[in-house]
C-alpha positions in Angstrom: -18.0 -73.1 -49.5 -15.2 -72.7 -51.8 -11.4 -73.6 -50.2 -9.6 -71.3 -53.1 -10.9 -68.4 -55.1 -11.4 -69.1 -58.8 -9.6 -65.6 -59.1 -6.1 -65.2 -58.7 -6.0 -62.0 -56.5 -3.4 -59.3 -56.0 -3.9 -56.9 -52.7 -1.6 -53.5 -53.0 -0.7 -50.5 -50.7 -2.9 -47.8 -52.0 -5.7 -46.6 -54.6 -1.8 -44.7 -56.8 -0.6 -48.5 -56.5 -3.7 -50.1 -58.0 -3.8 -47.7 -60.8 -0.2 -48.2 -61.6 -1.3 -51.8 -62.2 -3.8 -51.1 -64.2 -1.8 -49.1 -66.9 1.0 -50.6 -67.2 0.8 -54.1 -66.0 1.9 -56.4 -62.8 5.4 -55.1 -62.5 8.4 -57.4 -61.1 10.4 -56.6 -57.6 12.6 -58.0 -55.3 10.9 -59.4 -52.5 12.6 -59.8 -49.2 12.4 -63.6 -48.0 13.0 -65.5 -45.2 14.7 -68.7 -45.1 14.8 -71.8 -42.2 18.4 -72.6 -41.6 19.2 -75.5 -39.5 22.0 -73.1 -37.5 18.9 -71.1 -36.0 20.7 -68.1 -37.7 17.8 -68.0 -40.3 18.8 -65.8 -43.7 16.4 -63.4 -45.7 17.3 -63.2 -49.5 16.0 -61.2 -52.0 13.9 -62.5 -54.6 12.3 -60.9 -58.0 8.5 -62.0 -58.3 5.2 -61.1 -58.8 2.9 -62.4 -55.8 -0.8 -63.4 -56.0 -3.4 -65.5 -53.5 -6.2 -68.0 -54.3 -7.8 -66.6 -50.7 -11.9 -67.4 -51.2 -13.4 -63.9 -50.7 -15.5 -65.1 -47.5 -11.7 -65.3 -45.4 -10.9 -61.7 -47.2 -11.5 -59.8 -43.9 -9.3 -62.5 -41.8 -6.2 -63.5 -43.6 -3.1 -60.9 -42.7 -2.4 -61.1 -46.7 -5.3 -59.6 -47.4 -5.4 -56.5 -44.8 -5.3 -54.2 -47.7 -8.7 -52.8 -49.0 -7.0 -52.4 -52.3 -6.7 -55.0 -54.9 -7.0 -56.5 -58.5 -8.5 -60.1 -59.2 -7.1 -61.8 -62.2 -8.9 -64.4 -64.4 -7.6 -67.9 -63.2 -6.5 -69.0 -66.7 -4.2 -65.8 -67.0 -2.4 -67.3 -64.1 -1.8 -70.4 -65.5 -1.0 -69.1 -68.8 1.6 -66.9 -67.2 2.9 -70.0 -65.2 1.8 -69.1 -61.6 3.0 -71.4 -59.3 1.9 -72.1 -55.6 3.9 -71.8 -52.6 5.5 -75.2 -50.8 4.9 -74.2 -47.0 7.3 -75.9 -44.8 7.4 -77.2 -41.5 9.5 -75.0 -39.4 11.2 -78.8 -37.8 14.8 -79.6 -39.4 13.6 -82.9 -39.0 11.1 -82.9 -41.9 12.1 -84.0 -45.3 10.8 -81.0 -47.0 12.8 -78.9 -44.4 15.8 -80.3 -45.1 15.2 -79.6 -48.7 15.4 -76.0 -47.5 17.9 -76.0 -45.8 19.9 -77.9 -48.6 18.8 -75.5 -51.3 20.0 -72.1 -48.6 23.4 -73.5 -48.1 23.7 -74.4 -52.0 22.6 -70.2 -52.8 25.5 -69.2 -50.1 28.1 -71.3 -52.0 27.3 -70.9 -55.3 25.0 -68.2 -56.4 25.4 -69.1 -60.3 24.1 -72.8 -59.6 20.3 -71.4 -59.9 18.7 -74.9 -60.5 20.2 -75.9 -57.1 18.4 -73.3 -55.0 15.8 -72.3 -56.9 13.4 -74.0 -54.8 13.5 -71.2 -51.9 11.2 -69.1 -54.7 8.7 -71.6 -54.4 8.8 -72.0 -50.7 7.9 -70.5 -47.4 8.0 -71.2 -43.8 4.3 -72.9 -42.1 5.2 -69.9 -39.5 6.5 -66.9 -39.3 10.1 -66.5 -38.1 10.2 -63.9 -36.7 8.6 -63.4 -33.3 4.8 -63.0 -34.2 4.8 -66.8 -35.5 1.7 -66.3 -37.8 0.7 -69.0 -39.9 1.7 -68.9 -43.3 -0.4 -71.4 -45.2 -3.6 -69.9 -44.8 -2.7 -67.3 -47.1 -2.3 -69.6 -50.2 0.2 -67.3 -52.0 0.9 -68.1 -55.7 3.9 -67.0 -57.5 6.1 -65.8 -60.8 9.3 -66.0 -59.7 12.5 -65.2 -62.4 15.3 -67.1 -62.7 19.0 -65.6 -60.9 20.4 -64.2 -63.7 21.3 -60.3 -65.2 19.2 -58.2 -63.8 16.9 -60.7 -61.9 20.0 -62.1 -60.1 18.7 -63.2 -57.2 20.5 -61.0 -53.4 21.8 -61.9 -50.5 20.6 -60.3 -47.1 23.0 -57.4 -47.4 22.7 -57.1 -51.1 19.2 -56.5 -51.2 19.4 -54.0 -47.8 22.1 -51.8 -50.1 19.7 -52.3 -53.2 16.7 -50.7 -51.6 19.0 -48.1 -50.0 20.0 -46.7 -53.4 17.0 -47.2 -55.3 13.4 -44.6 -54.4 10.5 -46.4 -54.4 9.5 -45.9 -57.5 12.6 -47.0 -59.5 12.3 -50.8 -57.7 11.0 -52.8 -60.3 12.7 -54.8 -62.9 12.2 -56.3 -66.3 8.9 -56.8 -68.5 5.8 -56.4 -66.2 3.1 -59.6 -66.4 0.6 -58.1 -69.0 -3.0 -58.5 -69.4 -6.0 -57.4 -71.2 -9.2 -55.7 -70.2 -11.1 -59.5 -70.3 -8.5 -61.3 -67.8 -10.0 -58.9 -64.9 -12.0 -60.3 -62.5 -12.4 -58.0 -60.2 -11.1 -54.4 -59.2 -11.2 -53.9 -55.5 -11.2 -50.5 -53.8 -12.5 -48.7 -50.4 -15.9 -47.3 -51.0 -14.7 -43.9 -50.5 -12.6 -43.8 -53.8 -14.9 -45.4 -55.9 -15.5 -42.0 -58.1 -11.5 -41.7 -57.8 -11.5 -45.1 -59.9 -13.7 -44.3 -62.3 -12.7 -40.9 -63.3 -9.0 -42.5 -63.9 -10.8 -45.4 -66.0 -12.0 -42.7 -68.3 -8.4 -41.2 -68.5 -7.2 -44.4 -69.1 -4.7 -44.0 -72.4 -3.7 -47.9 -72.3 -4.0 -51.6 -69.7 -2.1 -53.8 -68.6 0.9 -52.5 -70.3 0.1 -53.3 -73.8 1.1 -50.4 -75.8 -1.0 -48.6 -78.5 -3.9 -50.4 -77.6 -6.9 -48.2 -77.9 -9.5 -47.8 -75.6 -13.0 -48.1 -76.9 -16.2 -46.9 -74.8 -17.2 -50.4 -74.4 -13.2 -51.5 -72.7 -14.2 -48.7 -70.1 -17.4 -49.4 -69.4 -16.5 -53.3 -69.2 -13.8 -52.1 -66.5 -16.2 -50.0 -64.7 -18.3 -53.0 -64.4 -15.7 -54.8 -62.7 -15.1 -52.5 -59.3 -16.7 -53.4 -56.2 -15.9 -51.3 -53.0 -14.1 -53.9 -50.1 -16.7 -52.6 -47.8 -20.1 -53.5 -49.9 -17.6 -56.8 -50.1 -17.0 -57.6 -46.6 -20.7 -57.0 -45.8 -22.3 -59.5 -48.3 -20.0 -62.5 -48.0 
């Protein structure tokens, strides 16, 4: 058996979520992050990314990641090409090397927020367990990321900074920037609960545009090509 997927795979809230994607691309947001600090006081920033997994589809139904029964499968050579990069998972000991990196690289963001190459590492990084209290493990959910660089409107947030940011902004105003685009061909997969299969193809054959490319038109063939690519989770779940 496999130990990564050759699809990069990107699990969302809902069926609304999935289509969004669909149309108009993987759009950026801040995610909330925590970070080991060798005070025991450990910090959550905000970071803008875009976050995929390499889970192989026989550990779909076990990894916490991967709870959703919604998500998109990319082609693995889009990833690459739009410079995915996989999580560092660190010990949570201050005595390891690659923990004190962290811990380095947190007090460097607190000092000096404009010093970007100095902390940038905490994008690319993520505790082996859980902080908080349920002390999951991290690493088996082989997350892959496109993080942006602190700077205009992708400036990376402190704790309080990103609790005020989601305050003032409705959920549907929280992305950023240019979303990662794609084209009918770099889709694996399209992954969706049984139930709204029909719901997925009847917005297919509304579809006006993908991925976010603009005044791209939709041929027969593009639809049916998508079509072709939606499995329901549960038909999934049952045959791997």
């Amino acid at each position: 058996m496999r130990i990564y997927s050759n699809s990069f795979f990107h699990y969302t809230k809902n069926l609304e979520s999935l289509k969004s994607i669909i149309e108009k691309g993987f759009r950026v947001h801040f995610c909330k992050e925590e970070v080991y600090s060798d005070d025991r006081k450990n910090i959550s920033i905000g970071i803008p990314m875009t976050c995929f997994c390499d889970i192989p589809l026989a550990h779909l139904s076990d990894i916490k990641y991967a709870k959703s029964k919604v998500g998109i499968g990319m082609k693995r050579t889009w990833g690459i090409a739009h410079k995915l990069q996989p999580v560092i998972y660190y010990p949570n000991n201050r005595g390891c090397q690659s923990t004190q990196m962290i811990i380095d690289a947190k007090k460097a963001f607190e000092e000096n927020k404009s010093d970007y190459k100095a902390y940038r590492i905490l994008g690319l990084a993520k505790p082996l367990y859980d902080l908080s209290s349920k002390n999951e493990c991290n690493y088996m959910v082989r997350e892959w990321r496109k993080i942006y660089e602190s700077r205009n409107q992708y400036q990376w947030k402190t704790r309080k900074e990103y609790d005020d940011y989601i305050k003032k902004n409705p959920i549907n105003k929280r992305h950023i920037g240019s979303p990662l685009k794609f084209d009918i061909n770099d889709i694996d997969f399209i992954i969706v609960e049984e139930k709204n299969i029909l719901a997925i193809h009847e917005f297919i054959m509304e579809l006006s545009r993908v991925g976010g490319k603009e005044l791209v038109k939709i041929s027969q063939a593009d639809r049916e090509m998508l079509l072709s690519k939606i499995i329901g989770y549960e038909t999934l779940i049952r045959n791997i």
